[in-house]
Structures are given as structure tokens and as C-alpha cells.
C-alpha positions in Angstrom: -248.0 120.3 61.5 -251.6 120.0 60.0 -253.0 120.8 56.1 -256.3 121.9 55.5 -256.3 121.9 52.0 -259.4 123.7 50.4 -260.4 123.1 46.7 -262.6 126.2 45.7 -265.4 126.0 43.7 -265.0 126.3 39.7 -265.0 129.9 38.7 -264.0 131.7 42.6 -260.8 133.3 44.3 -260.0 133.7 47.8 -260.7 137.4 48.3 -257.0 139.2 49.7 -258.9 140.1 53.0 -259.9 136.9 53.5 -256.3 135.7 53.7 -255.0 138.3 55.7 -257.4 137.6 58.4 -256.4 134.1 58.3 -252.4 135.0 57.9 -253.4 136.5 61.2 -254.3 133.5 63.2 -252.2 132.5 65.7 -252.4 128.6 64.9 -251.9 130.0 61.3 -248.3 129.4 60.0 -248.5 129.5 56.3 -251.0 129.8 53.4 -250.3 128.8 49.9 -253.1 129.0 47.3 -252.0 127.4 44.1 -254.4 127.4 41.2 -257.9 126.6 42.5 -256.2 124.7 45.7 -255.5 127.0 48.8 -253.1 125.2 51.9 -253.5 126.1 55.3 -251.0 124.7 57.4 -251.3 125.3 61.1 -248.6 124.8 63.8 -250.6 121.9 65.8 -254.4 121.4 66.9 -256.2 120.7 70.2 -259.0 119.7 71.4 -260.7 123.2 71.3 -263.0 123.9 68.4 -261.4 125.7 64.9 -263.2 127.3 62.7 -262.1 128.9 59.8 -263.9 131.5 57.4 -263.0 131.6 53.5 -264.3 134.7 51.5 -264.5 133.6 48.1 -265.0 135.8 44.5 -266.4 134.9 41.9 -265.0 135.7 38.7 -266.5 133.4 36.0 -270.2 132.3 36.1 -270.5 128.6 36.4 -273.4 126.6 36.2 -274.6 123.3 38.0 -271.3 124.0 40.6 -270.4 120.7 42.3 -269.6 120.3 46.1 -265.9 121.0 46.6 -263.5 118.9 48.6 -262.0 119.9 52.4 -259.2 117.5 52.7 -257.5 117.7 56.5 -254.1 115.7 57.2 -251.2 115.8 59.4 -247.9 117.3 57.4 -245.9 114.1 58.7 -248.9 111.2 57.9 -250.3 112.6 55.0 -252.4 109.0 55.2 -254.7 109.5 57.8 -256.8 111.4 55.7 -260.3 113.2 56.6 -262.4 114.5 53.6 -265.3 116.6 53.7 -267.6 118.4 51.0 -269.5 121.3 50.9 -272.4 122.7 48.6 -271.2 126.0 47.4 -272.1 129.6 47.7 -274.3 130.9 49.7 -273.8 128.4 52.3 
């Protein structure tokens, strides 16, 4: 089993749609979104290209937002981490 675990930017939510369309993945087998963190865990990857699409909301203005942090690791070897970044809205 894989986790992508998401850390939204300060001051958004994950929109309701947004997580029924990913509830409705195949590869999809749970979503947990806990505070500002969501979890995606999927049943297994391959080799074919994923992408996933987060619709965010924002509900308190924040200024000078930071990157947030994409964190992807196998359920089993949580070690073998990969960790991305990205800007922020609009993006």
C-alpha cells in the first residue's frame, strides 16, 4: 500500500467534491484528512503515470503562504521517503 500524504496550505480545505472524485479512483482505497494533513492511500502503483487533482478552499486569508510539503511512502517502509513542494494557489 502507498501514502500520498498532502499538507495544504495555511488557511485552505479540500473542497467535498474534490474528494469524492478521488474516493472514486479505482487505485483510490481510503482518504483521511486530518487537520491540515489529507492521506491518500492507494492499493499499489505501476509504472503508468498518476496524477492526482486537489481542489482546495480557502477560508482564512493568509499572507506570504509557504510551499507545502507532498510526502509519498510505501504503507509497509514508511523509510523510503520521497518529498516534494509546491508553491501554492494558482498553480
Amino acid at each position: 500500500m502507498v501514502i500520498i500524504e498532502v499538507s495544504l496550505l495555511s488557511g485552505f480545505v479540500m473542497t467535498s467534491r474534490s474528494r469524492t472524485l478521488l474516493e472514486n479512483r479505482m487505485i483510490v482505497k481510503k482518504i483521511e484528512v486530518k487537520a491540515n494533513v489529507v492521506y491518500i492511500y492507494l492499493e499499489k502503483l505501476n509504472d503508468e503515470s498518476q496524477t492526482f487533482i486537489l481542489q482546495l478552499e480557502q477560508v482564512i486569508q493568509v499572507k506570504n503562504l509557504k510551499p507545502a510539503s507532498l510526502k509519498i511512502y510505501d504503507y509497509y517502509q514508511p523509510g523510503g521517503l520521497q518529498i516534494s513542494s509546491y508553491p501554492g494557489v494558482g498553480s
